[in-house]
TORKOL-371848 format. One record per residue: residue number from 1; x, y, z of N, C-alpha, C in turn; chain. Coordinates in steps of 0.02 Angstrom, whole numbers, plus 32768, in hexadecimal, padded with zeros to 4 digits. Atoms other than C-alpha are relative to their C-alpha. Example, Ala and Ser with C-alpha at 12.3 -4.5 7.8 and 13.67 -1.06 7.14 Angstrom:
+-----+------+------+------+------+------+------+------+------+------+--------+
| num |  n.x |  n.y |  n.z | ca.x | ca.y | ca.z |  c.x |  c.y |  c.z | cadena |
+-----+------+------+------+------+------+------+------+------+------+--------+
|   1 | 802D | 7FC5 | 8000 | 8267 | 7F1F | 8186 | 802D | 803C | 8000 |      A |
|   2 | 7FD6 | 7FC5 | 7FFD | 82AC | 7FCB | 8165 | 7FD9 | 8037 | 8025 |      A |
+-----+------+------+------+------+------+------+------+------+------+--------+
This chain:
+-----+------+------+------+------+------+------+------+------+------+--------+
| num |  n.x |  n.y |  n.z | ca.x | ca.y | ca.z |  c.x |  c.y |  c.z | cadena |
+-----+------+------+------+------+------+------+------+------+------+--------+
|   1 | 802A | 7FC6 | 8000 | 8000 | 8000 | 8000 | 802D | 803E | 8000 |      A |
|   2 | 7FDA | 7FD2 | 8003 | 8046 | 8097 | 7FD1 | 7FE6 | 803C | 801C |      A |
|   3 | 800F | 7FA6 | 7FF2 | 7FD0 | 8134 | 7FFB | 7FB2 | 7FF8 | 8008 |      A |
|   4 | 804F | 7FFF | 7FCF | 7F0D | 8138 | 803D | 800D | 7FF3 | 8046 |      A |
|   5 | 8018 | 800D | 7FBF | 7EB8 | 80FE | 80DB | 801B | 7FB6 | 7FFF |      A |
|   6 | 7FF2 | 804C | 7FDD | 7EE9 | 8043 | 8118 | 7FC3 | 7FE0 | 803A |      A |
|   7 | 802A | 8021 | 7FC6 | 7E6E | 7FE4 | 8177 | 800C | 7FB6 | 801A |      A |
|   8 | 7FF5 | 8027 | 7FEA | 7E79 | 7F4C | 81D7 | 7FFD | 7FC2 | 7FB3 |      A |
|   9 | 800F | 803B | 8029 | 7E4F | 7EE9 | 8135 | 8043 | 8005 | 7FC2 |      A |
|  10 | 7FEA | 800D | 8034 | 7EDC | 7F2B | 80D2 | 805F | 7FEC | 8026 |      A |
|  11 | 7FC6 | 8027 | 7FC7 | 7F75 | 7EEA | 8165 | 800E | 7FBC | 7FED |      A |
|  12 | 7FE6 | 803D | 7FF7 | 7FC4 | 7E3E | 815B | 8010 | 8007 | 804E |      A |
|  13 | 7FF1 | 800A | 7FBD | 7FAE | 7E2A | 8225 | 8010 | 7FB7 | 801A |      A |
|  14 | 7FFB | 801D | 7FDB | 7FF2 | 7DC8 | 8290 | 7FE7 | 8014 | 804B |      A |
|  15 | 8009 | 7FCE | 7FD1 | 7FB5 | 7DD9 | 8346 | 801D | 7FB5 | 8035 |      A |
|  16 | 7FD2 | 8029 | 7FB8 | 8036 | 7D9A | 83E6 | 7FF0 | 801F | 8038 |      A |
|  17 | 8005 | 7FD6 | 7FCD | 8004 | 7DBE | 847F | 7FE1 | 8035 | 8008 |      A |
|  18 | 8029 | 7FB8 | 8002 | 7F7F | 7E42 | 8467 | 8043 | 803A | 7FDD |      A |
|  19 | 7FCE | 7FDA | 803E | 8003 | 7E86 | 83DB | 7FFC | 7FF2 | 7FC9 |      A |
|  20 | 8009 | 802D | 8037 | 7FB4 | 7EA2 | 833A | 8057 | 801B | 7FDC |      A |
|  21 | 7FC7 | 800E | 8028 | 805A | 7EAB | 82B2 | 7FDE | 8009 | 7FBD |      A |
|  22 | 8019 | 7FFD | 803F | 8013 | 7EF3 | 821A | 803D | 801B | 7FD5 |      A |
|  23 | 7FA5 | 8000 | 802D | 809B | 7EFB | 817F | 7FD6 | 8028 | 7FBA |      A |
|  24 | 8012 | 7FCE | 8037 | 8087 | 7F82 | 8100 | 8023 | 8012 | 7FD9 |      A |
|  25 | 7FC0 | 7FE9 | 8027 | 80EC | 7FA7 | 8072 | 7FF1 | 803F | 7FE1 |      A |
|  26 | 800D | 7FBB | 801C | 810B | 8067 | 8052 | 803E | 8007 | 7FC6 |      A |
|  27 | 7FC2 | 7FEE | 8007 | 817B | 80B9 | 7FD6 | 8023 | 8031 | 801F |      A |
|  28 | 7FCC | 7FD3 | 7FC7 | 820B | 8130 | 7FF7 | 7FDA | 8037 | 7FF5 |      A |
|  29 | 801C | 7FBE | 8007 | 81E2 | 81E0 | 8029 | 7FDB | 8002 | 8056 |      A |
|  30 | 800C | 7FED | 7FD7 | 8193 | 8237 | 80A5 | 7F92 | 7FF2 | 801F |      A |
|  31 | 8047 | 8016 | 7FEC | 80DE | 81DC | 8100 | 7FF2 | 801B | 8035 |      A |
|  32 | 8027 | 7FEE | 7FBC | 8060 | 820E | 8183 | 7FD2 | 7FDB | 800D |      A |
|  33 | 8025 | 804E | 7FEF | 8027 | 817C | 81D1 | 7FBB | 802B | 8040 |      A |
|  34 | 8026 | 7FF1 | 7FD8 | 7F88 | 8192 | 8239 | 7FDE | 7FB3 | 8015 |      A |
|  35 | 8014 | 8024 | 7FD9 | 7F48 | 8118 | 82C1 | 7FBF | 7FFC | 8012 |      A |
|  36 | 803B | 800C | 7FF0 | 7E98 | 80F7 | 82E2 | 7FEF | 7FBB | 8047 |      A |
|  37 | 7FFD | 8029 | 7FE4 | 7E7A | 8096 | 8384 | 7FB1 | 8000 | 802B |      A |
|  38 | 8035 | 8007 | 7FDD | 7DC5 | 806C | 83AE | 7FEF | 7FAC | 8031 |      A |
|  39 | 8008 | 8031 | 7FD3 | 7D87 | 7FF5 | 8455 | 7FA0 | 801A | 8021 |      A |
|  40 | 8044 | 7FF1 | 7FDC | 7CD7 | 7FF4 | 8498 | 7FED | 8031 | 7FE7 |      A |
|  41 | 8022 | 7FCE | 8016 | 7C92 | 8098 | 848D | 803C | 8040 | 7FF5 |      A |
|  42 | 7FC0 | 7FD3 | 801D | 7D40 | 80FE | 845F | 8018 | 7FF8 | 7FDF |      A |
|  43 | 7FE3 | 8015 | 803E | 7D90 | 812A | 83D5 | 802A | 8048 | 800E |      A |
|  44 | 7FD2 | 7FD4 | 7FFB | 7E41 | 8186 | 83DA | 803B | 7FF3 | 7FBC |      A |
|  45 | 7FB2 | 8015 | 8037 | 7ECB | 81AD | 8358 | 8043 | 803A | 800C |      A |
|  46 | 7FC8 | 7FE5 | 7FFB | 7F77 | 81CF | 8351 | 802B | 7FFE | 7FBC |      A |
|  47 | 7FDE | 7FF3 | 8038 | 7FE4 | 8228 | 82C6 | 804A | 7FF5 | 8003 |      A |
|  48 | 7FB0 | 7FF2 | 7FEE | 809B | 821C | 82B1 | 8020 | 7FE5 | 7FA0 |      A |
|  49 | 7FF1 | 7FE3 | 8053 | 80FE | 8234 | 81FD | 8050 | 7FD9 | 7FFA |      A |
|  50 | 7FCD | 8034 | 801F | 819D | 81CA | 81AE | 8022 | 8008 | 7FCE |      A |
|  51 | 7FE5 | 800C | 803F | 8222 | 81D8 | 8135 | 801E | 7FD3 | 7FEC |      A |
|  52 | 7FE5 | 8045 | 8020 | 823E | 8146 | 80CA | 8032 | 8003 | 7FE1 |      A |
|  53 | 7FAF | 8013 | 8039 | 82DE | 8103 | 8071 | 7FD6 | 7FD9 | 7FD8 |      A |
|  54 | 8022 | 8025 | 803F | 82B4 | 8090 | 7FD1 | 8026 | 7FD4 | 802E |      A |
|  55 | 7FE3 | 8047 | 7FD0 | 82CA | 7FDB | 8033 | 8015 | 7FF2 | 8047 |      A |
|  56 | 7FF0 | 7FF6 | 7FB2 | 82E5 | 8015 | 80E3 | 7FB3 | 7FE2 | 8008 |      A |
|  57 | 802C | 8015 | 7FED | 827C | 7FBC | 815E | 7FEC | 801F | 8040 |      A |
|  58 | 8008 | 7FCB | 7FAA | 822A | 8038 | 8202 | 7FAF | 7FD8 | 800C |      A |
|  59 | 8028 | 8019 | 7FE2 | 81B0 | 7FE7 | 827E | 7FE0 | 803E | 8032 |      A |
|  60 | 8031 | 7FE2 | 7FE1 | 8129 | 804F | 82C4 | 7FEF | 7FE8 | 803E |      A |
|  61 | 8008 | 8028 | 7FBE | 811A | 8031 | 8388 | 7FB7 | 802E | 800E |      A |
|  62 | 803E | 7FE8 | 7FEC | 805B | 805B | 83BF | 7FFD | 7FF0 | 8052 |      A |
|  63 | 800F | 800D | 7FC1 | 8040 | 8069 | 8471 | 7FB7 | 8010 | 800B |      A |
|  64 | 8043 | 7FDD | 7FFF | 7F87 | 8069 | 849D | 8000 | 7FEB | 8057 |      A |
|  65 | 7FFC | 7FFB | 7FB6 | 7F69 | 80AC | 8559 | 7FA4 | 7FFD | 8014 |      A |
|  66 | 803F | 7FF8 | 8008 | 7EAC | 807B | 8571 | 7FDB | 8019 | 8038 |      A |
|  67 | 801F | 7FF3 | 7FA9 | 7E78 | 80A3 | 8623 | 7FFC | 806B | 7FE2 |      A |
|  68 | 801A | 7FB0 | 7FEB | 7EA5 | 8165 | 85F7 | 7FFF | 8022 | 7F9A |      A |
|  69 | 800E | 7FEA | 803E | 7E80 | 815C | 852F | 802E | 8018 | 7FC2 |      A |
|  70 | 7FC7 | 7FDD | 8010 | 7F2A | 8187 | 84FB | 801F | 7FC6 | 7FAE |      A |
|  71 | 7FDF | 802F | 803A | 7F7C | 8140 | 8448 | 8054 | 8029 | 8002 |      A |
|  72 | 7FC8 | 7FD9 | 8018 | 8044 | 8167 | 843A | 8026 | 7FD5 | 7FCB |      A |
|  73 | 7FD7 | 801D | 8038 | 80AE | 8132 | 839D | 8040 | 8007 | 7FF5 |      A |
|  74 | 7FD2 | 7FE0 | 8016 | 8149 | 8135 | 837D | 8021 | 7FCD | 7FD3 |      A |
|  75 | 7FE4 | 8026 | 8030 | 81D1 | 80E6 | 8300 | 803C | 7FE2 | 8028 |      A |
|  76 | 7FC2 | 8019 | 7FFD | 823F | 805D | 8330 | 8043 | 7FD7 | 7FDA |      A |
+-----+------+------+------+------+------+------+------+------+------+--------+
């Protein structure tokens, strides 16, 4: 996937441990990934932005804090 929205249907997940692992292939350049994290009756998102190499591989770490609603992202 190179550029729209992503939804759970367009991921190759794996899920370990209440860890889903969704695998996305972007090209190089500069993305703005946005997070959508809905549970029960909430729905929160979190932005955070990326510059790609052609063949570099960067893993997106999602932390979801649910008690106080909180999503943080960052790149590891």
């Amino acid at each position: 996937m190179t550029s729209g929205a992503a939804t759970s249907s367009d991921f190759d997940s794996r899920v370990t441990r209440k860890t889903l692992q969704p695998i996305l292939t972007l090209g190089p350049g500069r993305h703005d990934v946005r997070v959508q994290v809905k549970w029960e009756d909430h729905l929160t998102t979190a932005r955070l932005f990326g510059i790609f190499r052609s063949g570099a591989t960067r893993r997106l770490d999602v932390q979801v804090a649910r008690a106080r609603g909180n999503v943080t992202l960052s790149w590891k």
